[in-house]
N, C-alpha and C positions, 0 to 999 in steps of 0.2 A: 511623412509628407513625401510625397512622387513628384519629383518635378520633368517636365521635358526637357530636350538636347541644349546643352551646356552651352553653347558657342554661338547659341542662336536663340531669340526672344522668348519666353516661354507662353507655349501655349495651352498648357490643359497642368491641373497639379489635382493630388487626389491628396485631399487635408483629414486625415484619420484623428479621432478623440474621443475620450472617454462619453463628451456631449457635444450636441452640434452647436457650434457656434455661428450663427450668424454673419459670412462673409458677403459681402454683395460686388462679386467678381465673377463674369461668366466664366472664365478660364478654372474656376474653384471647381470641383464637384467633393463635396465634404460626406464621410462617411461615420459611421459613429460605431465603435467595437471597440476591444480589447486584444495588448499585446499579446496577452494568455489562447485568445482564440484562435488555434490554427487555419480554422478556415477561412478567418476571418482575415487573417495576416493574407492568405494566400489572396484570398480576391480582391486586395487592393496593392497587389506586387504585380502589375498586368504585364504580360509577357514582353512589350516591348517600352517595356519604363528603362529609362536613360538615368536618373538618379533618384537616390531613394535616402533622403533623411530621416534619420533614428535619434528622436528627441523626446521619446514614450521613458518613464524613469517611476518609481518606487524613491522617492528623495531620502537626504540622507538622516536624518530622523527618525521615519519610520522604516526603514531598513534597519536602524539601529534595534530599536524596538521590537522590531518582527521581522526576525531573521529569514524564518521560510519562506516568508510574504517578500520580501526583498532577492530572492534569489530565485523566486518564483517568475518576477515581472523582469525583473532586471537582467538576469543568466539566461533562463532559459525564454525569456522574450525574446530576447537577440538572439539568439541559438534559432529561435524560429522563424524570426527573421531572417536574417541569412541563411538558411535552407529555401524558403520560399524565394531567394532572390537567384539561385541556381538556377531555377526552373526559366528564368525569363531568356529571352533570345540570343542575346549576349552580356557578359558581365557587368550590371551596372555600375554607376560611383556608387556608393556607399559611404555616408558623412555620417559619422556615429557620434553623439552628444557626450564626452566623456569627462573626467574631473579631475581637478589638480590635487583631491584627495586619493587619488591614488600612489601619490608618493607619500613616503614617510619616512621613520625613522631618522638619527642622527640628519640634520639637513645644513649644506651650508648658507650662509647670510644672501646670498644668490644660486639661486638652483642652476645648473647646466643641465643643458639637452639631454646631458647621458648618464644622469641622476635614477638610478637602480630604484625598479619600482618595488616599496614597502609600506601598500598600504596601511594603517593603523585604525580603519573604521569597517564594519560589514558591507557601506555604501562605496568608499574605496577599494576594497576587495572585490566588489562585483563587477566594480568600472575596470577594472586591472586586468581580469578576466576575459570581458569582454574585448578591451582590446587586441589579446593574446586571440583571441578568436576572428576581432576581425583583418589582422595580417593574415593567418594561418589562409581563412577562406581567400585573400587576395594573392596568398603564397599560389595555391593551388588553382588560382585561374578560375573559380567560381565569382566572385564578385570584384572592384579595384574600389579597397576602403581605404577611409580615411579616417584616423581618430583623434577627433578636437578636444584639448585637455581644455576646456572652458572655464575661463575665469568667474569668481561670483558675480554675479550677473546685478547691478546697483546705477542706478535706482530701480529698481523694478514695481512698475504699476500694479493694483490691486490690490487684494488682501495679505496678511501672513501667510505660510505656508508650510509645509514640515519639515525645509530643510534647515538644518542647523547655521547657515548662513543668515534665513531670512531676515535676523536683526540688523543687516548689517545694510538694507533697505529700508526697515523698519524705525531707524534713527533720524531718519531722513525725512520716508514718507510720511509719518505718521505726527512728526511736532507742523511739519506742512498743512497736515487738516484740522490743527487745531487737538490732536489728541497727544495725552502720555507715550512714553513709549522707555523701554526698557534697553539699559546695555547690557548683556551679559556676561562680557568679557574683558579683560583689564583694558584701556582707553588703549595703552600702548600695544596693541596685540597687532600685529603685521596682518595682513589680509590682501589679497591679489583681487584684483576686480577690473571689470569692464561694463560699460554704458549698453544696457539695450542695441543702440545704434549700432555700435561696434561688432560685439558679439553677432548683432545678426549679417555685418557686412563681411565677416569672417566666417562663420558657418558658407554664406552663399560663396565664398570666395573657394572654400573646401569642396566646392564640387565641382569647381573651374580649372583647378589647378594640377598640371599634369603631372601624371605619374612617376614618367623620369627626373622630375626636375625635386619627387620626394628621396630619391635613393635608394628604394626599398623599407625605407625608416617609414612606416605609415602611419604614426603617432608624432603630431606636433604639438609644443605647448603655445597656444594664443597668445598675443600680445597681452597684456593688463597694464594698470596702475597699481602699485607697492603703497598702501595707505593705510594707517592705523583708525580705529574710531575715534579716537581723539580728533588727529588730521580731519575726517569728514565733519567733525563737530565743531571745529575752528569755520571751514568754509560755511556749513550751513548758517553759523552766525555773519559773518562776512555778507553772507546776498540774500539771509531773513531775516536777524536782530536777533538781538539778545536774546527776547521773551519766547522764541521760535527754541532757540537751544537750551533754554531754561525748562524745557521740558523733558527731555532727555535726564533719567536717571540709573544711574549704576547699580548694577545690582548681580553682582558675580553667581553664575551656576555653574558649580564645579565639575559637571558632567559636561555638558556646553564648551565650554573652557578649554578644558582638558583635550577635549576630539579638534574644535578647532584650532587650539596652538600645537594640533600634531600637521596642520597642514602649510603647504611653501607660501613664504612670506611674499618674494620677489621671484624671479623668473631668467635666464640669460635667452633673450628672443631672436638674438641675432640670425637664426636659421627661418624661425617667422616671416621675420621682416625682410630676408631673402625671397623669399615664395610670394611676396604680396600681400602677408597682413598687416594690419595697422591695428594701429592705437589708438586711444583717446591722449588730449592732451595735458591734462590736471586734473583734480578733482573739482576746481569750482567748474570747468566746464562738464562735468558728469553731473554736480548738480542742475547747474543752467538748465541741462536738458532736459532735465525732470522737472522744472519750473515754468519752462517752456512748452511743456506739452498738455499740463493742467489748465493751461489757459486756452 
């Protein structure tokens, strides 16, 4: 996604996707391609684009899955991306969608800003990667990135999806419409998360936010909330009933499991919340919102 100059209203955004989605916004002009297609990346990187969000991903599931296919869309999409974004007139922002699975190994009960990245998934490696790329291009004066380590993204509207998070939406969305729905992880399993709302007032906030004021450190972790599925299954009883969370059942997948209790529980944001991001406030307000906008 293109958007115009940062400081001042936006006037024109060119919204890239797999399918055209229906926006009804003149300022839209929506194009349909893939991160794989070079020429395709090129002609919507237009030479005087002012910021350029990178939110195109291979999720983490099927990157697990299909390793070449994840390194395919996710490495070298971005690699192709930021070539095509040299060509433009001067260095645009560059807000790259990145994941708190990129850290791993040994972790402490709160992660610090300066928390040695070891990923432990194919979809964390490629996010890792990535970011190493997109300093390196801002090292060199080609583009000035930014790499948003994005919380699991909850409640999130729609259907399932392949990322190994999605149940953590899915506990939620899904006893809301009346349907079963599955936990796959011990109730107490830690998980970092943010609201739609949030998450996107923080993406746009990453393309506002100036340069000096990151240190040359072009990787920030986003705010979140530190919540177990339990916790979300406490609230969604709290502001649906009983019979709502009576639906939700446990059912541990040791593969599932395993990749997500390799990921940071909590987060130390204090550098965030310097620069201007925010948070959500608890989890029943994460749910709220998602009950609030069904309606």
């Amino acid at each position: 996604m293109l958007l115009g100059q940062t400081d001042v209203a936006v006037t024109r955004v060119i919204a890239a996707d797999l399918t055209r989605v229906p926006i009804h916004d003149p300022r839209v002009d929506p194009r349909v391609g893939a991160v794989e297609d070079e020429s395709f990346v090129r002609s919507v990187v237009e030479r005087e684009v002012d910021v350029v969000y990178h939110l195109a991903a291979v999720l983490s599931g099927q990157s697990e899955a299909e390793f070449d296919v994840g390194m395919r869309v996710n490495v070298d999409g971005t690699r192709r991306l930021l070539e095509a974004c040299r060509l433009a007139a001067r260095p645009p922002r560059v807000v790259f969608s990145s994941t708190i699975a990129a850290l791993g190994g040994p972790l402490p009960a709160v992660v610090p800003e300066t928390q040695m990245v070891e990923p432990e998934s194919s979809y964390g490696a490629e996010k890792a990667i990535c970011e190493l790329l997109v300093s390196e291009y801002s090292r060199r004066g080609f583009v000035d990135g930014v790499s948003c380590r994005v919380p699991t993204v909850a409640i999130r509207p729609g259907k399932p999806n392949s990322a190994l998070s999605s149940f953590v939406s899915g506990i939620v969305r899904e006893p809301l419409a009346g349907v079963d729905a599955v936990c796959p992880v011990p109730l107490e399993t830690r998980v970092w998360i943010s609201s739609p709302d949030a998450a996107t007032r923080n993406l746009v906030h990453a393309g506002r936010v100036s340069a000096a004021s990151l240190g040359g450190r072009r990787t920030v972790n986003l705010p979140g909330l530190s919540v177990t599925p339990g916790e979300m299954l406490d609230s969604l009883e709290r502001l649906a009933g009983h019979d709502v969370r009576a639906r939700v059942r446990v059912e541990v997948d040791p593969r599932t499991a395993r990749i997500v209790g390799t990921w940071p529980g909590a987060f130390d944001v204090t550098r965030a919340l310097s620069l201007g991001f925010t948070a959500d406030r608890d989890i029943d307000s994460v749910i709220r919102q998602f009950i609030a906008g069904r309606t």
